[in-house]
C-alpha positions as CSV (number, residue, x, y, z in Angstrom):
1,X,12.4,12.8,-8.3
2,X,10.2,10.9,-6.3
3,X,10.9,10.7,-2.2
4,X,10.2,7.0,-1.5
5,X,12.0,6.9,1.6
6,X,9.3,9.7,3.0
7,X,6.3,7.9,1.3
8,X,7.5,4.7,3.4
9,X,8.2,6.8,6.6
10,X,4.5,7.5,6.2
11,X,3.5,3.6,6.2
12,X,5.1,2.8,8.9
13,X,4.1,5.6,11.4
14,X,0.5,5.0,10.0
15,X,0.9,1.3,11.6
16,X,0.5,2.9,14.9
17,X,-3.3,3.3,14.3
18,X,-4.0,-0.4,13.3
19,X,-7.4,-1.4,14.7
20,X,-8.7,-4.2,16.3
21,X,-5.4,-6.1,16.2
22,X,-4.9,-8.7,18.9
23,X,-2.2,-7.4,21.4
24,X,1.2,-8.7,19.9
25,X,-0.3,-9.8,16.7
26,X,2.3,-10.0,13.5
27,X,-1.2,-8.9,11.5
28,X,-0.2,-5.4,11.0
29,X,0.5,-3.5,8.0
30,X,1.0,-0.4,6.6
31,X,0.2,1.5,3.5
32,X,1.2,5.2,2.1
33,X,0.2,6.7,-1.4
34,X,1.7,9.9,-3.2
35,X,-0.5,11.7,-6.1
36,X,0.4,13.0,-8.9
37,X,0.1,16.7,-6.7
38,X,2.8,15.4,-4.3
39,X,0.0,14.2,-1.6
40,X,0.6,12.0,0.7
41,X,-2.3,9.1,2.0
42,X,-1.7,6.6,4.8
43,X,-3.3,4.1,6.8
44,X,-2.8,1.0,8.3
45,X,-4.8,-1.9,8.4
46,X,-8.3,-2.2,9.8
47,X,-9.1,-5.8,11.6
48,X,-12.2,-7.5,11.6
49,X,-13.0,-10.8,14.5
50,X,-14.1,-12.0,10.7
51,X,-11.2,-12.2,8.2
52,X,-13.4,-11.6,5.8
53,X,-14.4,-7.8,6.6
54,X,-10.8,-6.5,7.3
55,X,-10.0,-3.7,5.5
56,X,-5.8,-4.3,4.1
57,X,-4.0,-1.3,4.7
58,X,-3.6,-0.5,0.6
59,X,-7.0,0.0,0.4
60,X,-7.4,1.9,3.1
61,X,-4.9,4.3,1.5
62,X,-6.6,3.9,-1.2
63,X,-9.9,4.8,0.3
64,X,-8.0,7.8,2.0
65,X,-6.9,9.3,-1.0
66,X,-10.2,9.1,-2.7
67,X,-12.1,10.3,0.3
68,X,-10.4,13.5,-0.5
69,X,-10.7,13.7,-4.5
70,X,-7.2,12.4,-5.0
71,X,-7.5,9.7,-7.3
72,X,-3.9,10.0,-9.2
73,X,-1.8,7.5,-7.7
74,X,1.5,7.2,-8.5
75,X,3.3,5.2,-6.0
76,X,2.4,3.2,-3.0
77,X,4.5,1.7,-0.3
78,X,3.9,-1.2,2.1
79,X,5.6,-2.3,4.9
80,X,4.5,-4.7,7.6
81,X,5.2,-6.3,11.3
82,X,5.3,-9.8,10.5
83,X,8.7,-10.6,10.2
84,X,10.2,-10.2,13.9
85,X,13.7,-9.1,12.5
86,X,12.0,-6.0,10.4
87,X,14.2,-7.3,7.5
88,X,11.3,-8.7,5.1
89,X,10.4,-6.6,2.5
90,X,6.4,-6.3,2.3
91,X,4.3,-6.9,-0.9
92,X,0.7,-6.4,-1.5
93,X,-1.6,-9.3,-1.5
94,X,-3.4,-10.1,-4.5
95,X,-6.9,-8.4,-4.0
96,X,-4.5,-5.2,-3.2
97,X,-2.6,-5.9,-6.6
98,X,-5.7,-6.1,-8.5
99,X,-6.7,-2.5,-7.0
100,X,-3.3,-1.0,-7.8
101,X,-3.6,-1.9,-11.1
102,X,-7.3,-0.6,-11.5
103,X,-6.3,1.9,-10.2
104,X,-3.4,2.6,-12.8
105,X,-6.0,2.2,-15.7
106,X,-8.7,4.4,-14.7
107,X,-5.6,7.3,-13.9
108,X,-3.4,6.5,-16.7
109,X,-0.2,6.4,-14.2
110,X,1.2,3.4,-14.0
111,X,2.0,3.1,-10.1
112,X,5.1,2.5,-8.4
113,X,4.9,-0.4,-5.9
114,X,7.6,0.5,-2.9
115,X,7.6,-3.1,-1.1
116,X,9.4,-1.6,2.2
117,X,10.6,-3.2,5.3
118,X,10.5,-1.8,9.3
119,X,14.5,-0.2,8.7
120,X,13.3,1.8,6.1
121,X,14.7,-0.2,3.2
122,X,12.5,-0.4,0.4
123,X,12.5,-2.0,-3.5
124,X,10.6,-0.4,-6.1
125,X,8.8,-1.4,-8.5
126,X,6.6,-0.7,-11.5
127,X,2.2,-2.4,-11.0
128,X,2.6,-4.0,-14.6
129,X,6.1,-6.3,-13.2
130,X,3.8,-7.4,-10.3
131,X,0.6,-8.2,-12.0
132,X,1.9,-10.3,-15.4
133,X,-2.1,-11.4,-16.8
134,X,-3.9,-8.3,-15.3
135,X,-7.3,-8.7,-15.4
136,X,-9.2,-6.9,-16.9
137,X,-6.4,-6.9,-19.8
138,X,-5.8,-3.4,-21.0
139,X,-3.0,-1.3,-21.2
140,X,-2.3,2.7,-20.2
């Protein structure tokens, strides 16, 4: 049985080390992936003054788990700051869809999205619901 609840406990203390996040900013996210060995990966988001080099805080768990030879995903939470309340469940932007699924067909392991909110709450579910014409189209 997989331990979501600790996977997203892990994306949202990683949301502590955001960088370069204007003071008060609703920008900040957090991400946490667990491997196939029970690892756990997090990070948060790292801000760029040009929108175009920030670094979203999937892949940067992403990045994290690879940095270490851990390339078997199978789930990955998300949680974010935006919504004031800490009700609103968090889901990956495209560009971080596209690299959950890539990921899922280089490993095989079709990965568990947990789209969590700031109380902990989460909803799970399966890369292939969330991406319905993946690109490139090939099945695992």
């Amino acid at each position: 049985m997989v331990d979501y609840k600790k996977l997203v406990e892990a994306a949202i203390r990683s949301m502590d080390n955001a960088f370069n996040i204007a003071p008060g900013s609703p920008y900040v996210y957090g991400s946490a992936v667990l491997t196939d060995k029970g690892e756990i990966y997090s990070a948060s988001n790292y801000g760029s003054d040009t929108a175009s080099l920030t670094l979203h805080a999937e892949q940067a768990a992403l990045a994290h788990a690879a940095a270490h030879g851990a390339f078997k995903i199978v789930a990955i939470a998300s949680v974010g700051k935006e919504d004031p309340e800490g009700k609103k469940f968090c889901h990956p932007c495209g560009i971080c869809k596209q690299l959950i699924w890539e990921n899922s067909l280089k490993s095989g392991i079709s990965v568990k999205v947990v789209m969590a909110n700031l109380k902990g709450e989460y909803v799970v579910k399966d890369i292939k619901e969330l991406v319905p014409f993946p690109w490139p189209e090939r099945s695992f």
